[in-house]
VMD Tcl script that draws the C-alpha trace (Angstrom):
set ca {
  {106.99 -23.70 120.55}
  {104.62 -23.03 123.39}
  {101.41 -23.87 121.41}
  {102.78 -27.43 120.71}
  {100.46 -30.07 121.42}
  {102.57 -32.70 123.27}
  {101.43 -35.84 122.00}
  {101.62 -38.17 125.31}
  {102.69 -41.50 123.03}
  {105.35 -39.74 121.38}
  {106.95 -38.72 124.46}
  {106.84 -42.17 126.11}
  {107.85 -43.54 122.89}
  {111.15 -41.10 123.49}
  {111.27 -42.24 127.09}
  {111.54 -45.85 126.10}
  {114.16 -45.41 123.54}
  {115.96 -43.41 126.60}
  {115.54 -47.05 128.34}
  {116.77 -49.03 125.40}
  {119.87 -46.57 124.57}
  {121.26 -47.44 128.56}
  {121.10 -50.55 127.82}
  {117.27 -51.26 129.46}
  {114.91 -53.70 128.04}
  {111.15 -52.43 128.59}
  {108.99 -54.86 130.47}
  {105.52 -52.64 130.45}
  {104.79 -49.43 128.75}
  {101.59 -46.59 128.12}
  {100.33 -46.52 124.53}
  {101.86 -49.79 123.85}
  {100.90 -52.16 121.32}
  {102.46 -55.26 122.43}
  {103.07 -54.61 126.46}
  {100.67 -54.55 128.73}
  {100.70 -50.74 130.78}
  {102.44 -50.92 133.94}
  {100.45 -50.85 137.19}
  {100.20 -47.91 139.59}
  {103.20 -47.58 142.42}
  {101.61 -46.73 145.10}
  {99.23 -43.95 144.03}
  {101.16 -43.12 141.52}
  {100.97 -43.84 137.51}
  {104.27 -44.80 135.67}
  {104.79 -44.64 131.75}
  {107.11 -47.59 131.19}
  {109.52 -50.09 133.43}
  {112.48 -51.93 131.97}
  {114.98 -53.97 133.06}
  {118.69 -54.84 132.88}
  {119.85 -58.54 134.51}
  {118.74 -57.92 137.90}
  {118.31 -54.02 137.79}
  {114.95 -52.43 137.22}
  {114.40 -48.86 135.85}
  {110.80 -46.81 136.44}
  {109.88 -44.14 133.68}
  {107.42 -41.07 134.21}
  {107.06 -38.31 131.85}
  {106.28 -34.84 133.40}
  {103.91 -32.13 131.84}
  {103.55 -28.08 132.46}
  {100.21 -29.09 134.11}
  {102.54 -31.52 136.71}
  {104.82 -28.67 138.08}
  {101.40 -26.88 139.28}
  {101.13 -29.90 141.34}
  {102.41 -29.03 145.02}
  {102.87 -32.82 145.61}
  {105.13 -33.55 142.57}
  {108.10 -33.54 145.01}
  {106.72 -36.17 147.20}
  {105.06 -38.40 143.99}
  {109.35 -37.87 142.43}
  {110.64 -38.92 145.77}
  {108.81 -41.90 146.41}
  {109.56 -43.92 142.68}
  {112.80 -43.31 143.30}
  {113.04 -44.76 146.95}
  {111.90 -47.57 145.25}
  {113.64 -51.07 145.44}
  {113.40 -54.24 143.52}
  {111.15 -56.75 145.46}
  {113.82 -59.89 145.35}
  {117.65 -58.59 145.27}
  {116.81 -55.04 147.43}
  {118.72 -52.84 145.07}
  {117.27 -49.13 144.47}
  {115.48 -48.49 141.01}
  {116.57 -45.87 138.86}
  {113.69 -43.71 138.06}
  {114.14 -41.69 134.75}
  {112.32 -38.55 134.47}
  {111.01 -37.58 130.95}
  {110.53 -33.79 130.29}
  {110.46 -31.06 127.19}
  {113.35 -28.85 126.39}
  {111.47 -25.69 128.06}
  {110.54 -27.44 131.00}
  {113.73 -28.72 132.13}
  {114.39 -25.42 134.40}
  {111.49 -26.29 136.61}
  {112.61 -30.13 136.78}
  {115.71 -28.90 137.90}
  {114.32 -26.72 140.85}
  {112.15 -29.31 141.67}
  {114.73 -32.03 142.35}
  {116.87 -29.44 144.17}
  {113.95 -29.79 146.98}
  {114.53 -33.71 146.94}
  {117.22 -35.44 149.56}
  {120.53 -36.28 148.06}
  {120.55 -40.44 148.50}
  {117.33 -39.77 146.50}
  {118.24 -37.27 144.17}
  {120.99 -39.91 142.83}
  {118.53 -42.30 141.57}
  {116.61 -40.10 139.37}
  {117.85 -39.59 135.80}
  {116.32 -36.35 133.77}
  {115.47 -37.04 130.12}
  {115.56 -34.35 128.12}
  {113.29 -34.43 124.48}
  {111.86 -32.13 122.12}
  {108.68 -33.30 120.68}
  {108.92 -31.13 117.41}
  {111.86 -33.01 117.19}
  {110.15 -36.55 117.82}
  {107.22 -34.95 115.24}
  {109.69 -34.74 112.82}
  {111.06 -38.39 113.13}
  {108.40 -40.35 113.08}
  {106.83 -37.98 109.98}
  {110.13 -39.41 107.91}
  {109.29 -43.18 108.67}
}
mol new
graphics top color blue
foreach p $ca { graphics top sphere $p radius 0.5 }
foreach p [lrange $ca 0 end-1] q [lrange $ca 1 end] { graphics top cylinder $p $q radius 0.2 }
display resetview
């Protein structure tokens, strides 16, 4: 399993069907055929952004090369400090990650403030898994 080549499309393709099973309909998205890719927050790239009525959602995925990255708590705290522009309410920022990975997602968001911590949602996926469901289609 640690030789897998994450294919980046297939894991925002599982991050947006995270979105659409809470209910989320995605607005932009990376790798998309029809939606344009979302801009950068800040400094920061996002995968996808969806919405429900007036509530807005930000999705990142995070790879092994991320967690070497000593400013992945800051980049993880700011999305989810975000707000929505018009009605001020916080955006939930779901956080995409591999089965193996989610230990280190777990110690990382231990580091972020607790108001904070609340608005980020870990998605857990297994691209062999994802492999094997688009190969049936």
């Amino acid at each position: 399993m640690g030789n897998y080549k994450y294919r980046p499309e297939e894991c925002v393709d599982e991050l947006v069907s995270q979105f659409h099973r809470n209910g989320y309909l995605t607005l932009r998205r990376r790798f998309g055929k029809y939606l344009s890719e979302p801009e950068p927050i800040g400094d920061y790239k996002v995968d996808a952004i969806g919405k429900y009525k007036k509530k807005y959602v930000l999705g990142i995925v995070l790879y092994e090369k991320d967690f070497n990255d000593e400013k992945l708590v800051r980049k993880l705290s700011f999305l989810a400090s975000r707000r929505s522009k018009y009605s001020n309410t916080s955006v939930t920022l779901f956080v995409g990650v591999a089965k193996e990975l989610m230990p280190r997602l777990q110690e990382v968001l231990r580091k972020i403030e607790e108001p904070l911590r609340r608005n980020i949602k870990p998605v857990v996926f297994n691209p062999p898994e994802i492999n094997n469901r688009w190969s049936k289609n």
